[in-house]
C-alpha positions in Angstrom: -23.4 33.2 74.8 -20.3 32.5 76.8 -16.5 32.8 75.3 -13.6 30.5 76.6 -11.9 33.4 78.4 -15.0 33.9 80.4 -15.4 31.1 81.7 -11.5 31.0 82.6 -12.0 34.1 84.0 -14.8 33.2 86.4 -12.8 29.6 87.9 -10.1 32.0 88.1 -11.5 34.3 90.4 -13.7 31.3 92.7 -10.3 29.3 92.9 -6.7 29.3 93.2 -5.2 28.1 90.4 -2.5 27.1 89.0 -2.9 27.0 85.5 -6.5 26.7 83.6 -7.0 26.1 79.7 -10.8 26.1 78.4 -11.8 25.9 74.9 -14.6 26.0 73.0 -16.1 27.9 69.9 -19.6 27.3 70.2 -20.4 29.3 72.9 -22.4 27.0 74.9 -20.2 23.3 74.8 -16.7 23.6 76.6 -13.9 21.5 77.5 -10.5 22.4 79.7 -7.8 21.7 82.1 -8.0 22.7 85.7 -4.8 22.7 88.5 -5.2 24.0 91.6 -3.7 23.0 94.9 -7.3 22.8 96.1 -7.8 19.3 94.8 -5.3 18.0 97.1 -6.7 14.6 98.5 -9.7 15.0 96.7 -11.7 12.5 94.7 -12.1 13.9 91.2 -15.9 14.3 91.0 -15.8 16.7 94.2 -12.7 18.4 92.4 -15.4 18.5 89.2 -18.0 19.7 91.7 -16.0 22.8 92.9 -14.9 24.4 89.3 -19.0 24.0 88.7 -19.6 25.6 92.1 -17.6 28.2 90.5 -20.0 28.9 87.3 -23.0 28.4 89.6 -26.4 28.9 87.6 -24.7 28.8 84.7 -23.7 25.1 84.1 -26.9 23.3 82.7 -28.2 27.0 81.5 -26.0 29.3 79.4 -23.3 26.8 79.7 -25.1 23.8 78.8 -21.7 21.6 79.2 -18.2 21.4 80.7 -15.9 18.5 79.8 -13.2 18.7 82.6 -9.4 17.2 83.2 -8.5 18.1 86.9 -5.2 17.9 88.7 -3.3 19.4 91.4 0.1 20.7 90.7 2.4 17.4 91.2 0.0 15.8 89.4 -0.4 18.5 86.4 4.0 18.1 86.4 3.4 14.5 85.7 1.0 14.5 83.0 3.3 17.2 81.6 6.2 15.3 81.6 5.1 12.4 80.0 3.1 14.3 77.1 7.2 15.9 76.7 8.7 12.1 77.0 6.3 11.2 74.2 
């Protein structure tokens, strides 16, 4: 069984990121945030595709899922600042 922080911890280390928020209680269904310059011009399934690099074996094993928001940085600023205009 898998706790939030560890599966922060291990996008952490496989990617440069900005800021990452995963959650979940059950130990096997999670959902988070990603930002990460990385994504830069990238469709969002292969930005999906490289945080699940990052788990590996474990998505679709231990990990059976990962519900994902992804963003670079100017986009993560965006998002921000309309959740704060709201």
């Amino acid at each position: 069984m898998f706790h939030a922080d560890d599966v922060k911890r291990l996008i952490e280390d496989a990617l440069p990121c900005e800021f990452v928020l995963i959650e979940g209680d059950d130990g096997i269904h999670f959902s988070g945030i990603v930002v990460s310059t990385t994504f830069a011009a990238k469709p969002r399934v292969r930005q999906h595709q490289m945080v699940y690099a990052a788990l590996g074996d474990l998505i679709g094993g231990e990990i059976h899922a990962l519900q994902l928001q992804t963003y670079t940085p100017e986009a993560w600023a965006e998002v921000r600042a309309a959740m704060d205009a709201a």
